[in-house]
C-alpha positions in Angstrom: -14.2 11.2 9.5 -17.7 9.5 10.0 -16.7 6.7 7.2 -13.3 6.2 9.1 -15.1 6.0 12.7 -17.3 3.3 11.1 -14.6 1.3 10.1 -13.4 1.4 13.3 -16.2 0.5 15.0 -16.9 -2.5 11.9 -12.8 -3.6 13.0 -13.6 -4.1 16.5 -16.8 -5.9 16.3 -14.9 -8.2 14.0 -11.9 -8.4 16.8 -14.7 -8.9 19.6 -16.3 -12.1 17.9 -13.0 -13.2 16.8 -12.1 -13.2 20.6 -15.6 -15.2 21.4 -14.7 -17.4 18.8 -11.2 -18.0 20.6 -13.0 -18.2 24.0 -14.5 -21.6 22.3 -11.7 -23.2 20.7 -9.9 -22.9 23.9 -11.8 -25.8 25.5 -10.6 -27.8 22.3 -7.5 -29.7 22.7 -3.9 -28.1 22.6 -3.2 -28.9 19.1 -5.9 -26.8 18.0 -3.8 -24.0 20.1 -0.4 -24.4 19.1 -2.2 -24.2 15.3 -3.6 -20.8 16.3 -0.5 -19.2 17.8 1.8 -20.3 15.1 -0.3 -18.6 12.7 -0.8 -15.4 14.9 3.0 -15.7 15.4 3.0 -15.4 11.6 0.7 -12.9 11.0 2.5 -10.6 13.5 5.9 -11.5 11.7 4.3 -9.8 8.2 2.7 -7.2 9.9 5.9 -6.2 11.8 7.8 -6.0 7.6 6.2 -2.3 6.4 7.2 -0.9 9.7 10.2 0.2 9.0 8.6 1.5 5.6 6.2 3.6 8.0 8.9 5.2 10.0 9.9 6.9 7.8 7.5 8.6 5.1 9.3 12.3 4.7 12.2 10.2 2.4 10.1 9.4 -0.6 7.0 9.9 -2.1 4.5 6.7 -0.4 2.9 5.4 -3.4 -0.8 5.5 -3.8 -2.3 1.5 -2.8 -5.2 0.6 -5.8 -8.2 0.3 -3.9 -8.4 -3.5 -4.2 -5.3 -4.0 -2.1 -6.1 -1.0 0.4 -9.2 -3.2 0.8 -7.4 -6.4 1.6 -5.1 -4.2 3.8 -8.2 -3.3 5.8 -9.7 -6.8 5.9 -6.8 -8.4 7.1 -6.2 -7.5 10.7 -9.8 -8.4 11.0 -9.4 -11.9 9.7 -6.3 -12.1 12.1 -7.1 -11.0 15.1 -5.9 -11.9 18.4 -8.3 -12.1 21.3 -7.2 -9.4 24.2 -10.5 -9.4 25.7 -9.6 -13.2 27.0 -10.8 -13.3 30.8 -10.9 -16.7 31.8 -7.6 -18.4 32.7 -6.1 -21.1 30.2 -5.2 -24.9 31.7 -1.7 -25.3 33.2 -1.0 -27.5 29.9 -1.7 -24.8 27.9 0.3 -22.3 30.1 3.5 -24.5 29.6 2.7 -24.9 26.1 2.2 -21.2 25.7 5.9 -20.6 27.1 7.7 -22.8 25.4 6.4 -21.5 22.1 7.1 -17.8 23.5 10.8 -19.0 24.6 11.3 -20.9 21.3 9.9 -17.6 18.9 9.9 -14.6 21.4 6.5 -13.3 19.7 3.5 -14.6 22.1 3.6 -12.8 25.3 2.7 -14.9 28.7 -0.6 -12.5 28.8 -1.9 -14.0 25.9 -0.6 -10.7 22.9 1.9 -10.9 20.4 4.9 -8.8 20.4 7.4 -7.4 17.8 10.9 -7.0 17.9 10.0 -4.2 19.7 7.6 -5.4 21.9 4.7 -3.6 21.3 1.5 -5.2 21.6 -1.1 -6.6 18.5 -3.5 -4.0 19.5 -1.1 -1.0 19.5 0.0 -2.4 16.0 -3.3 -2.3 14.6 -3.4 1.2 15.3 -0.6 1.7 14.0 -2.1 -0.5 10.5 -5.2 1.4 10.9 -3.4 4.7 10.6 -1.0 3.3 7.9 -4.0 2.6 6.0 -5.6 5.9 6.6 -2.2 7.9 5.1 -2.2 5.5 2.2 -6.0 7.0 1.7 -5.2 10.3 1.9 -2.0 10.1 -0.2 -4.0 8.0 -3.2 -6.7 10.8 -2.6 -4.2 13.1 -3.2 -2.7 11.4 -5.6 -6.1 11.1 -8.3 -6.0 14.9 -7.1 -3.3 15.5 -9.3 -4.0 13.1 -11.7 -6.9 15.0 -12.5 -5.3 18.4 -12.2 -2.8 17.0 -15.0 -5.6 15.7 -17.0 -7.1 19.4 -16.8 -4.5 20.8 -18.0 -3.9 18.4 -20.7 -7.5 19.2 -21.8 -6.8 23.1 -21.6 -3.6 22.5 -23.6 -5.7 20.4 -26.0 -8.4 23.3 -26.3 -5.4 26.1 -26.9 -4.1 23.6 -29.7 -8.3 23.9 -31.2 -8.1 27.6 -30.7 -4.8 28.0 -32.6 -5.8 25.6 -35.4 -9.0 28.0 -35.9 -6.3 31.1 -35.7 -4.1 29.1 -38.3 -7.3 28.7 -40.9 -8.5 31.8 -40.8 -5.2 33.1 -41.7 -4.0 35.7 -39.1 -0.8 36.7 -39.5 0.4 37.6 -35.9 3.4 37.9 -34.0 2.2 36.3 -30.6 1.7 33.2 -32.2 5.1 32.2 -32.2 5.2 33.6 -28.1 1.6 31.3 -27.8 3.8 28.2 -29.4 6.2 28.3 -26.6 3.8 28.9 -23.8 2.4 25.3 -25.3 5.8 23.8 -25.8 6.4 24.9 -22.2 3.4 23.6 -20.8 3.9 19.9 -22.5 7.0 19.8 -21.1 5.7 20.4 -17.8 2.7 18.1 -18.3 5.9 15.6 -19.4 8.1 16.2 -16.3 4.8 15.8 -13.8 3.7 12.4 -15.7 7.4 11.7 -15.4 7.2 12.3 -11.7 3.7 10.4 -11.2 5.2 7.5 -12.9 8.5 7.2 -10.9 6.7 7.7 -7.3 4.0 5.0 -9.0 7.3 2.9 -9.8 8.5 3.4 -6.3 5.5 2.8 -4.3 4.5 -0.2 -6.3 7.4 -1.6 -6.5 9.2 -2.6 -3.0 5.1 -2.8 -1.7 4.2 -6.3 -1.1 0.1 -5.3 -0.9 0.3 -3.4 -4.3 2.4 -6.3 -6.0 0.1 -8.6 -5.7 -2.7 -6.8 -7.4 -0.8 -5.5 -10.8 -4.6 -4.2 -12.4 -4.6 -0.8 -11.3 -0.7 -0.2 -12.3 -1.4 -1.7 -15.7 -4.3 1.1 -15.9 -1.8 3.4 -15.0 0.7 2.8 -17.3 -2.3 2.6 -20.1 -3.3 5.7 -19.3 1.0 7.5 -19.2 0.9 5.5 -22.4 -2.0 7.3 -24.0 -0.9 10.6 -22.7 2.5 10.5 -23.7 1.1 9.2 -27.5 -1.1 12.9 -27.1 1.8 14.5 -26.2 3.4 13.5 -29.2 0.9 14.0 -31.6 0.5 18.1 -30.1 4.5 17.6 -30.9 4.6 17.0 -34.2 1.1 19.3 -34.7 3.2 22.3 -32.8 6.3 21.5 -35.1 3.7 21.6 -38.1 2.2 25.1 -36.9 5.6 26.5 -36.5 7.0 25.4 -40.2 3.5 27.4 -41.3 4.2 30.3 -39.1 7.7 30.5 -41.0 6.1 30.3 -44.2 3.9 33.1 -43.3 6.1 34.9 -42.2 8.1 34.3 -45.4 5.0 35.6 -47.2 4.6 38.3 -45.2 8.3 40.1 -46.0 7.1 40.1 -50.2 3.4 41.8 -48.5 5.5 44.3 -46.8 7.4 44.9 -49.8 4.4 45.7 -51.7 3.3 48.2 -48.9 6.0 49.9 -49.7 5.5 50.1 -52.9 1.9 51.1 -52.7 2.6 53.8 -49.9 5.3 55.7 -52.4 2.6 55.8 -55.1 -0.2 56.8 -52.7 2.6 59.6 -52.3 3.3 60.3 -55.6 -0.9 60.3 -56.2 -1.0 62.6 -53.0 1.6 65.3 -54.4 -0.1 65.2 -57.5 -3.6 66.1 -56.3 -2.0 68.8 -54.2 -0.6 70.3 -57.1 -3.7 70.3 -59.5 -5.9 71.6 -55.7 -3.0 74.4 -56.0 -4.0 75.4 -59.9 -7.9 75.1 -59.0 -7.5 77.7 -56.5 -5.7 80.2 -58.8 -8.8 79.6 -61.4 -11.1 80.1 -59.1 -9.3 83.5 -58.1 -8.8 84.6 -61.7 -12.5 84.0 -62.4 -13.4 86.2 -59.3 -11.5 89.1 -59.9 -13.0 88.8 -64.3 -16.7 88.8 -62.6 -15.9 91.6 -60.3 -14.6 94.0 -62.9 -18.0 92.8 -65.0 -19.9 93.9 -62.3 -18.1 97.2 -61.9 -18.5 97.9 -66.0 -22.2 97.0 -65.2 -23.1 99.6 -62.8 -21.2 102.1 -64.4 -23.2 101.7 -67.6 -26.5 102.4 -65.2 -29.0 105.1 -67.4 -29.3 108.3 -65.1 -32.6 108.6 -66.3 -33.4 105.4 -64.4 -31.4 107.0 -61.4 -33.8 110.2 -62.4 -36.8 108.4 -62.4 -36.1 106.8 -58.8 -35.5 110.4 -56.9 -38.3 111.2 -58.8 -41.0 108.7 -57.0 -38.9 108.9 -53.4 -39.9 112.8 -53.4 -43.5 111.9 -54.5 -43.5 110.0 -51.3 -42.2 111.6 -49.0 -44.7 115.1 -50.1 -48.0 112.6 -49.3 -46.0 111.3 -46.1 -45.9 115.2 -45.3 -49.3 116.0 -45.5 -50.7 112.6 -43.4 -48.2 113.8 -40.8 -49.6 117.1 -41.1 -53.6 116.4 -40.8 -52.6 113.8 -37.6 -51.1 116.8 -35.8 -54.0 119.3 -36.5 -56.6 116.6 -35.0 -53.7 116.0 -31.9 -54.2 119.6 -31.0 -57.9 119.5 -31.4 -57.7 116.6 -28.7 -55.5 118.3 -26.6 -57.6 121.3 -26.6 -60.6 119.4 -25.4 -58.9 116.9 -22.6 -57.3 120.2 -21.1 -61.0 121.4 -21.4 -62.2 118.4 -19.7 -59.4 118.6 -17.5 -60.4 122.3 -16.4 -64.1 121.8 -15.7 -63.3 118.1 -13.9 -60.6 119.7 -11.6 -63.9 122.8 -10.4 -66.3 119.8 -10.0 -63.9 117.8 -7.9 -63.2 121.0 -5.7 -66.8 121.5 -5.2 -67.4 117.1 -4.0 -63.7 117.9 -1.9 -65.6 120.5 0.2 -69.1 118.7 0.2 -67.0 115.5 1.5 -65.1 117.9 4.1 -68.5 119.2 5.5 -69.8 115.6 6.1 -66.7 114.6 7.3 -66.8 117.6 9.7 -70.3 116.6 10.9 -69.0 112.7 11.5 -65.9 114.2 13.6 -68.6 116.4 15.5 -71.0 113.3 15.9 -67.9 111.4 17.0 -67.4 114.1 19.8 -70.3 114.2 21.0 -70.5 110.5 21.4 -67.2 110.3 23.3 -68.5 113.1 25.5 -71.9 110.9 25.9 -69.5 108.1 26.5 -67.8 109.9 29.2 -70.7 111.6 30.7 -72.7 107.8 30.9 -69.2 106.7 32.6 -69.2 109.1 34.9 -73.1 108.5 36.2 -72.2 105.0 36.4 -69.4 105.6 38.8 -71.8 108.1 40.8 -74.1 105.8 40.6 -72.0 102.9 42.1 -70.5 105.0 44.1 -74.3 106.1 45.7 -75.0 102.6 46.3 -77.1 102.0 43.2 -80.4 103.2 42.5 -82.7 102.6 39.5 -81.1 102.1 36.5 -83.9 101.4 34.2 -84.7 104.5 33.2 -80.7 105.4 32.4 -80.4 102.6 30.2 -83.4 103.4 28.1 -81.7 107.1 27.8 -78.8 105.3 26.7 -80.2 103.4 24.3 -82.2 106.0 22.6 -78.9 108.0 22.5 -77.4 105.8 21.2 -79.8 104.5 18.6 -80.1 108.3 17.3 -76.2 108.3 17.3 -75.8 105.6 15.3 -78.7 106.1 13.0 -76.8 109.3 12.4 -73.9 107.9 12.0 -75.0 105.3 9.1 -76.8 108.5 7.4 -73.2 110.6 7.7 -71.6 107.6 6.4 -74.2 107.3 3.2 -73.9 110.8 2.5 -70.1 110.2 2.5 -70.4 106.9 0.2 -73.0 108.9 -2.1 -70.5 111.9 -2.2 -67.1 109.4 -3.7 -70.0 107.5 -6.1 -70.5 110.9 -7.3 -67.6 111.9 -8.0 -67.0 109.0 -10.6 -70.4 109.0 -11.8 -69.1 112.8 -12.6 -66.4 111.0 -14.3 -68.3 108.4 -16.2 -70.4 111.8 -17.8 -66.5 113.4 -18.7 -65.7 110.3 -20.3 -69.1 110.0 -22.3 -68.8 114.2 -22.9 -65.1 113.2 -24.4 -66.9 110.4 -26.2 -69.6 112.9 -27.8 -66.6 115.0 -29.5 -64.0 112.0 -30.5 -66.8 110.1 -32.5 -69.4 108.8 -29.6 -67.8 107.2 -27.3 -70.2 104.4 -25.1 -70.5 105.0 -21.5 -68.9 102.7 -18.9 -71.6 103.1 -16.4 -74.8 103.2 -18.8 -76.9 100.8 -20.3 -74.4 98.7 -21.9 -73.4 97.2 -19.0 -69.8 98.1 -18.7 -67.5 98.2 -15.5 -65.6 100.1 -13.3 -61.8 99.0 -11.9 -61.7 99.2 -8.0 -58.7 99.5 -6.4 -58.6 96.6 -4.5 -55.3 97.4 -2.5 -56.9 100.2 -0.5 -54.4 102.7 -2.2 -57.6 105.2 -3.1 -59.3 105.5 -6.1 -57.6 105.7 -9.0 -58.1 108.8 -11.5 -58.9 108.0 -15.6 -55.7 110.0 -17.2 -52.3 109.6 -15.6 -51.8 113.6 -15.5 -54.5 114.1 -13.4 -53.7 112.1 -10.0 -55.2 114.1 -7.1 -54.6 114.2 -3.5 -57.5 111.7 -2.7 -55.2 108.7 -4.5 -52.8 108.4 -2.1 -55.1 107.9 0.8 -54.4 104.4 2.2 -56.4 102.1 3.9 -54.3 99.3 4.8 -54.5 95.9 6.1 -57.5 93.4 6.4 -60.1 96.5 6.6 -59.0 97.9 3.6 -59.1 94.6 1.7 -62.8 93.7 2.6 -63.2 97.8 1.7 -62.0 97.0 -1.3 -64.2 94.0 -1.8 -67.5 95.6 -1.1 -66.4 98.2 -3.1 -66.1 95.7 -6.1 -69.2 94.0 -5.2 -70.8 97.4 -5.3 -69.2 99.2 -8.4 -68.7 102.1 -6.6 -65.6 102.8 -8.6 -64.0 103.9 -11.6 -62.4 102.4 -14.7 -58.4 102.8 -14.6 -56.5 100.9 -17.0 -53.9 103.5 -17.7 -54.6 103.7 -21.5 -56.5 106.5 -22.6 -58.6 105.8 -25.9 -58.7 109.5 -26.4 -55.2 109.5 -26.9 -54.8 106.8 -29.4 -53.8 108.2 -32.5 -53.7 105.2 -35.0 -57.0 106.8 -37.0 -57.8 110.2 -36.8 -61.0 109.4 -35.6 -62.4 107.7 -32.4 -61.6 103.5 -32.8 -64.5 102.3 -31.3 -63.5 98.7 -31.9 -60.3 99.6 -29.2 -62.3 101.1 -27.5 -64.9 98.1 -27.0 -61.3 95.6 -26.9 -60.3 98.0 -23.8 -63.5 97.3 -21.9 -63.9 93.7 -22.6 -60.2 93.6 -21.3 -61.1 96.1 -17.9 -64.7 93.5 -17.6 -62.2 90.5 -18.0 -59.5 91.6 -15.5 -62.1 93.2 -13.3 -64.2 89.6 -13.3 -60.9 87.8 -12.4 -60.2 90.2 -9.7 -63.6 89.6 -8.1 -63.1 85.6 -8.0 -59.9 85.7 -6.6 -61.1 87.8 -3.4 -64.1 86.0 -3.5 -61.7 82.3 -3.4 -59.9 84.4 -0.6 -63.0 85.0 1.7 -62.5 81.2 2.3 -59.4 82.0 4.7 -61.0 84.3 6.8 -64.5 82.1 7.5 -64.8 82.1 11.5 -63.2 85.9 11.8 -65.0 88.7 13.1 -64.8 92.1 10.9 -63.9 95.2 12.9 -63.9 98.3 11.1 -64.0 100.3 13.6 -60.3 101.1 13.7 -59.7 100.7 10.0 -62.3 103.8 9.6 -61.3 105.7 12.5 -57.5 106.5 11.0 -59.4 107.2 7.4 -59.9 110.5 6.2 -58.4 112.6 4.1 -60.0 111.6 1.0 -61.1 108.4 1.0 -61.6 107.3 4.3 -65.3 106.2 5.4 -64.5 107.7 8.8 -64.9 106.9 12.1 -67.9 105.0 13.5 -69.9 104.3 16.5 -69.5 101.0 18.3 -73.0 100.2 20.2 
């Protein structure tokens, strides 16, 4: 639109000085007038010609103007032009002058424009040339549109033609080629009708045009170029009628190939039946030559010495006496060790009766200490209140009472609690000397409190402590001391070694030698050091979590007892 618009403007620049230019040959003499309206007179008469042409474009196809007379098309109105921008007034000579010539033509108007039969104006028929000339554009546009949508196609139909000439020499033998000859027969034909078609609206638009027949250039390159087509066309003709006589031959050759299929496919049978059959006789062989082994075999064990047979039952019995007398010697020594673990078991059961009651005694004294505080406690609140309620007095002397009380209280309390940590050490250092006095009549067994450094499991869940042989679990085992208390309980208990060794496997049972193994046994306590180690980290690792808590034991040892429990103790 911004090309048109300038061609506009370019047309009425070249209108305006064209009207200056009148506006000076006006002051000429009137011949130089009647010269300038007979031409305008004419100009308007060959303008006024396509009209009719233009009225009605839906009929036919407009041809497409060559750009050389679309050119002269444009230039013309503004070599032409008339001047309607004329102000000043002509002379009365000219005026009379000006009629006559309208009266004598009927094409100059009295205002100065030229008129048609129809009397319109020359500026409304330069708009209608100026729009004439813009369809003509847009149909030539449209026009080498389709020009170069046929040449396209022609290309593609040129490419197919390749593509099937490859197809043809490398010697595929295929049904759709005959389906892929049509398709190209059909598409020449259309590419024939539509040059057909371009050439007859070419005919009829260049033909009656008076514009395009006087530039015959461009319709020459037209025809060149139908000409060249249609010669293509022909030579894809005769190259598709050329493919289609090999096609047949092919296919010719093709009917003996099937033939030969045929052929081929009953042997292949024939061979197929044949290898069935001799399969068939393999398999009875093979059968035949089974059942011959079998019965060889059968023959063969049957001619089996019994001496040999003899000779076998012979060694198996042989056996079996040496077996007897192993089995035999392991379950005299079993009985020896049972005899002495139910020994051990006897005198460990009187010794732990005898710590039980020593523990109850202390624990007795703790409770009675523990009374006595409470009834200190009391007795302190109740001079406090008599105190307050005397109006005060001096207290000095009551608090130093208290303290000493208290001091001996606790003091007490600690030496109750020792006594009552010394008592449960005892007890598995009483253990420890079983174990060694075991060890003495199994084959020496090494102490897992002496000098050797062993160590002791500690039941770190607060369940008790935990007894060396799983028959003997007593009472004190299921004392609990649950929650945090018990788990720091636990923890000072490890720290401290104050318990004994429970792994649940007793090397004094373990009957793979008759003796003692002193190697499991050492294996057992590297394992009880190794699990006992691990143990320690991991509560030491979990000490971490409770860094800025304050330990109270006081309620964790006041609900002991009953075995295990320290007991409870005296807050100062």
């Amino acid at each position: 639109m911004s090309d048109e618009e300038k061609a506009k403007a370019e047309k009425l620049a070249a209108v305006k000085k064209r009207a200056e230019q009148l506006k000076k040959k006006n002051k000429k003499p009137g011949a130089a007038v009647k010269k300038e309206t007979k031409k305008e007179t004419e100009e308007e008469q060959t303008e006024s010609k396509p009209e009719p042409e233009a009225a009605s474009p839906g009929a036919e196809e407009e041809p497409a103007p060559a750009p050389e007379e679309v050119g002269k098309a444009v230039k013309e109105p503004a070599e032409n032009p008339l001047s309607p921008t004329q102000t000043s007034p002509p002379s009365l000579s000219l005026q009379s002058k000006l009629r006559s010539s309208s009266f004598r033509q009927g094409t100059v108007s009295p205002t100065g424009f030229a008129l048609n039969s129809e009397g319109e104006t020359a500026p409304e028929i330069y708009r209608k040339q100026v729009a004439r000339i813009a369809d003509l554009e847009k149909e030539n546009k449209r026009l080498a549109k389709e020009a170069a949508d046929a040449e396209k196609q022609w290309m593609k139909a040129e490419e197919e033609l390749a593509e099937l000439r490859e197809v043809d020499v490398d010697g595929q033998k295929d049904n759709g080629r005959d389906s892929e000859v049509e398709r190209l027969k059909s598409e020449l034909a259309a590419l024939q009708r539509q040059n057909a078609q371009l050439q007859s609206a070419a005919s009829r638009r260049h033909g009656p045009s008076a514009s395009v027949s006087q530039s015959s250039s461009p319709v020459g390159e037209l025809q060149a170029q139908l000409a060249s087509k249609s010669a293509t066309i022909e030579t894809m003709e005769l190259e598709i009628s050329r493919l289609r006589a090999q096609a047949e031959r092919q296919a010719s050759a093709g009917g003996t190939d099937k033939e030969q299929i045929v052929a081929l496919e009953e042997k292949l049978a024939r061979a197929e039946q044949a290898a069935m059959k001799a399969q068939r006789e393999l398999g009875d062989l093979k059968r035949n030559l089974d059942r011959t082994t079998e019965r060889a075999v059968k023959e063969g064990s049957a001619r089996t010495s019994a001496e040999t047979k003899a000779r076998t039952l012979e060694q198996e019995a042989e056996g079996l006496r040496t077996e007897k007398a192993e089995l035999e010697k392991k379950v005299e020594a079993l009985d020896k060790k049972v005899a002495a673990l139910g020994t051990l078991h006897k005198e460990h059961d009187s010794r732990m009766q005898a710590l039980r009651k020593e523990k109850e005694r202390a624990e007795q004294e703790a409770r009675e200490a523990r009374s006595a505080v409470e009834r200190l406690e009391a007795e302190n609140a109740r001079l406090r209140k008599k105190d307050a309620a005397e109006g005060g007095g001096d207290d000095d002397g009551v608090d130093e009472l208290e303290d000493e009380e208290r001091a001996r209280m606790s003091k007490k309390i600690r030496d109750l609690e020792a006594e009552v940590y010394d008592l449960r050490r005892g007890i598995w250092h009483q253990r420890r000397k079983d174990m060694e006095f075991g060890g003495d009549e199994g084959g020496g067994l090494a102490s897992p409190g002496g000098a050797s450094g062993g160590f002791t499991n500690i039941d770190l869940g607060g369940g008790g402590l935990t007894s060396p042989h799983p028959g003997c679990k007593t009472s004190h085992g299921k004392a609990g001391g649950g929650g945090i208390g018990g788990f720091f309980a636990g923890g000072i208990n490890a720290l401290t070694g104050s318990a004994a060794a429970d792994d649940g496997d007793d090397p004094l049972l373990d009957d793979d030698d008759l003796d003692f193994d002193e190697e499991a046994f050492r294996r057992a306590q590297e394992e009880d050091a190794r699990r006992r180690l691990e143990r320690v980290k991991e509560i030491k690792r979990g000490l971490k979590n409770w860094e800025g808590w304050r330990l109270d034991l006081v309620e964790t040892r006041r609900g002991g007892g009953g075995g295990y429990g320290v007991g409870e103790v005296f807050e100062v």
